[in-house]
N, C-alpha and C positions, 0 to 999 in steps of 0.2 A: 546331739551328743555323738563322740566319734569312738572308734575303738580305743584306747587308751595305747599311748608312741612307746611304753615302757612295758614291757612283760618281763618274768624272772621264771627262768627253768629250775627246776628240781635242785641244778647243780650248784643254783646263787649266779647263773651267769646270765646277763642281757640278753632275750629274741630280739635277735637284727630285725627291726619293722619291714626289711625286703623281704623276710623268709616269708610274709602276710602277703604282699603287696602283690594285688590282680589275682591272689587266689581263693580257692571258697573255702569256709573255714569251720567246721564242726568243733565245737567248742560242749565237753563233756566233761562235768563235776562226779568223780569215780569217789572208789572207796576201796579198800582191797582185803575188807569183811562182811560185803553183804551178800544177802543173797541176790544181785543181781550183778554181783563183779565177775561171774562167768561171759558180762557180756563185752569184756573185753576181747575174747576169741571176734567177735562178729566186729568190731573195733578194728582191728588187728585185719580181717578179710577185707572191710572196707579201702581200709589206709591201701593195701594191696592191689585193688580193683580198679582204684579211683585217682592215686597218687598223679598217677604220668600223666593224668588231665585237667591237674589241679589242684585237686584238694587237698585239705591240710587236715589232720586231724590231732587235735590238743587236749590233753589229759589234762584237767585240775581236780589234785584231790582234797577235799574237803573232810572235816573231822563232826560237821554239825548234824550229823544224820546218824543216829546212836552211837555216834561216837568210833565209829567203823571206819575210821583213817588214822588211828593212832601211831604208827610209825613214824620215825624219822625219815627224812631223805632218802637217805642209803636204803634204809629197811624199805622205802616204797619201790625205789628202782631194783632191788634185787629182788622185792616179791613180784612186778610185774615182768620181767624179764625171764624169770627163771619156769614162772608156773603161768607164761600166758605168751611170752615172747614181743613182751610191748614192742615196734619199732617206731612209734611213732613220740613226740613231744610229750612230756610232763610239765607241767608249772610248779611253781613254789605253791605247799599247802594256803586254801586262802577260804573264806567268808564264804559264801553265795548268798544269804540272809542276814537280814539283823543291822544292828548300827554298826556294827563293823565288817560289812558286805564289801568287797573289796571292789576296785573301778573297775576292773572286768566286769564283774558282773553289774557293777550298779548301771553301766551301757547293755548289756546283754537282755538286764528283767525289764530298763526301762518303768513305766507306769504298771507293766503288769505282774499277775500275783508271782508270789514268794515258789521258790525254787521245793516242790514236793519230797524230795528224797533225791538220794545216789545217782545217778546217770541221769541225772536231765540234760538235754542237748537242746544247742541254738546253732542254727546252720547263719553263716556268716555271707554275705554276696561277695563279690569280687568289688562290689562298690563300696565294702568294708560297714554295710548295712545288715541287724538283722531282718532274714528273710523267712525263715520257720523258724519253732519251737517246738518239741517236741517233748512229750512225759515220761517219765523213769520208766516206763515198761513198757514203753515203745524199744522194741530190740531194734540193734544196728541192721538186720537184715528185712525189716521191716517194709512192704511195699511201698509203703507213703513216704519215709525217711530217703527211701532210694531213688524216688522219684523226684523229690524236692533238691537232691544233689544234682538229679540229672539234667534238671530244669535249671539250678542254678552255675551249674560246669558248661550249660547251650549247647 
């Protein structure tokens, strides 16, 4: 299974499959009422840190985790922008569980289990393979998250 050729940002417009292509790609199912959406700041430092060497980092927000992505479009880009300073990609709200788990994710979880809560992250290779996994309370600034970037950026 490959990464799926079509993505949809926040705004309803096509990810050009070159903004992907050759680079590593943390891929993070957010919310923008949990108690773990402060870890956008660490998000946000990453994208910062790491950009100029590669990485990509992609926002999907998800509404199946109490319910704690209820906004529209707009209302997600202006709550992350305004009270976190997102600069990085959003996607169109979408699944990460369930029969209507979206192909992002049904390549992302593969055979393994169901996506735990808010901020679960899948680091992506540059061979467009997932290469980690990481659990919702693994923060972005995390040793092991930043290692597995650094090993996957070479």
């Amino acid at each position: 299974m490959t990464l799926p050729s079509t993505l949809t940002t926040l705004d309803g417009n096509a990810l050009s499959p070159e903004t992907l292509d050759g680079k590593v790609v943390l891929f993070v199912n957010v919310a923008s009422k949990c108690g773990l959406t402060p870890q956008y700041n660490g998000l946000v430092e990453l994208n910062k840190a790491y950009s100029d060497r590669g990485l990509v980092i992609i926002g999907v927000p998800c509404n199946q985790f109490g319910q704690q992505e209820p906004g529209s479009p707009d209302e997600i880009k202006e709550f992350t922008k305004t009270k976190y300073d997102v600069d990085f990609t959003l996607l169109e709200k979408q699944d990460v569980n369930g029969a209507n788990r979206s192909p992002l994710y049904q390549f992302l979880v593969g055979d393994g289990p169901d996506i735990g809560w808010n901020f679960g992250k899948f680091l992506v290779g540059r061979d467009g393979q997932v290469v980690a996994r990481f659990e919702p309370q693994t923060a972005p600034d995390d040793p092991s998250l930043k290692a597995a970037i650094e090993k996957a950026l070479g």
